[in-house]
C-alpha positions as CSV (number, residue, x, y, z in Angstrom):
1,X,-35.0,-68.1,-43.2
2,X,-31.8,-66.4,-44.0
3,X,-28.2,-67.1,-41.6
4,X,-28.3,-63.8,-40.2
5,X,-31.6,-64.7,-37.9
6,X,-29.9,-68.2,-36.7
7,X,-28.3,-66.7,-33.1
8,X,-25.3,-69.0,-32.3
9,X,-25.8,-69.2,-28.1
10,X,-22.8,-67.3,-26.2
11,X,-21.4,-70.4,-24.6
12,X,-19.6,-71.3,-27.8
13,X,-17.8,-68.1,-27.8
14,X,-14.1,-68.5,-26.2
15,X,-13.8,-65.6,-23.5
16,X,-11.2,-62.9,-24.9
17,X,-8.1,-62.3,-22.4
18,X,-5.0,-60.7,-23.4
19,X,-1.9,-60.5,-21.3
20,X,-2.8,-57.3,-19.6
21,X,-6.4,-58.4,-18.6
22,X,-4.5,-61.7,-16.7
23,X,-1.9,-59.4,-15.4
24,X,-5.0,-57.0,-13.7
25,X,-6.6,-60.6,-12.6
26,X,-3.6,-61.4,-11.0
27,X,-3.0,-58.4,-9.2
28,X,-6.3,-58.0,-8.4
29,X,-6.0,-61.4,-6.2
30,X,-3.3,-60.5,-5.0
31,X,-5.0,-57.2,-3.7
32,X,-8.2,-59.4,-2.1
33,X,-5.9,-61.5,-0.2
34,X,-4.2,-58.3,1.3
35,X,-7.7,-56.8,1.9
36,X,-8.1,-60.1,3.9
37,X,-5.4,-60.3,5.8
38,X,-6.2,-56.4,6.8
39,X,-9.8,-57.2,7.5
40,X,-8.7,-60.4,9.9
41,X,-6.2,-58.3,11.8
42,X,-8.3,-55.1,13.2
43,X,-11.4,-58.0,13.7
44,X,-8.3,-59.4,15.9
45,X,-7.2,-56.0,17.3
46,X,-10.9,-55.1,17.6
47,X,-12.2,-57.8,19.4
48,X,-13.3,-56.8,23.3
49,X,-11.9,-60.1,24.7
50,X,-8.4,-59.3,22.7
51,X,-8.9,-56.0,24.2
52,X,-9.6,-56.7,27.7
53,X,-6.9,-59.2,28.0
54,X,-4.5,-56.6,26.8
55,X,-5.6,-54.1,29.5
56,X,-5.3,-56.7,32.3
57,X,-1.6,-57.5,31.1
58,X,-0.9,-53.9,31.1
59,X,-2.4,-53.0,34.4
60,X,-0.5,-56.0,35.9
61,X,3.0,-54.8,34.6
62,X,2.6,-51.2,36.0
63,X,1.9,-53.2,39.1
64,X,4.4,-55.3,38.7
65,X,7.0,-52.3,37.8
66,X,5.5,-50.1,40.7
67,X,6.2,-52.8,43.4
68,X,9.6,-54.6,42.3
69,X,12.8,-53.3,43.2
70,X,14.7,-54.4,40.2
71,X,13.1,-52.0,37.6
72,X,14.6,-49.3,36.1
73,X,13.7,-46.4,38.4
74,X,12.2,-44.6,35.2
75,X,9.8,-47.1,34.7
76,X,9.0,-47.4,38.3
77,X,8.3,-43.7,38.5
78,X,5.6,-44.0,35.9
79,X,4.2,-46.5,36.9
80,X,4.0,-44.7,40.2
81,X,2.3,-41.7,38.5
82,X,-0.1,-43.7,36.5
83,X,-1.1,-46.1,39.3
84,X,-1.2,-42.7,41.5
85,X,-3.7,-41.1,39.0
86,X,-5.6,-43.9,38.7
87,X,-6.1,-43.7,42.7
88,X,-6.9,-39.8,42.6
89,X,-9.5,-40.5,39.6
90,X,-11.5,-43.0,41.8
91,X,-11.6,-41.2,45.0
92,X,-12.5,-38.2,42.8
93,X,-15.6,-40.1,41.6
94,X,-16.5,-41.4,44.9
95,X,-16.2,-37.9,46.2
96,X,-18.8,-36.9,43.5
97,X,-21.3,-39.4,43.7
98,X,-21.3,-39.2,47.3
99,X,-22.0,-35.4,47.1
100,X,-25.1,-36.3,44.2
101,X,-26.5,-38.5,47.3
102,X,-26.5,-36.2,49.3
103,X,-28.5,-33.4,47.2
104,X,-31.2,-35.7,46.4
């Protein structure tokens, strides 16, 4: 048996880095842990409990601006219009569904 059929196993070798490759590893981990912190904060803004609670706090400030006297009348006029909407939309699709019952 000659040297050249001996195969040395490929644990033995040292793994070859140079500065640039660490550099790229570095920045690549730096990149995950962005990606991460990205991923985390639309699952946050996502979520439906996040979401609803957000609508609820909304919907209580127009209320809130709408009935107090100590708002800026700006505010208070929108939240007039949006509360007035709101109003209009539902008795709209009351309106509707009672004329579908009344078909059938």
């Amino acid at each position: 048996m000659s040297d050249e059929s001996v195969q040395k196993p490929a644990s033995t070798q040292k793994p070859f880095s140079t500065p640039e490759m660490v550099a790229l590893e570095a920045e690549l981990a730096v990149t995950r842990a962005q990606l991460a912190s990205t991923v985390d904060e639309l699952v946050a803004r996502l979520d439906p409990r996040a979401q609803a609670g957000r609508a609820v706090a909304s919907g209580r400030q127009l209320w809130s601006d709408a009935t107090s006297s100590g708002v800026a009348p700006d505010a208070r006029k929108k939240a007039l219009a949006v509360i007035g909407g709101v109003a209009a939309g539902a008795v709209a699709l009351l309106a509707l569904v009672i004329a579908a019952g009344r078909k059938s």
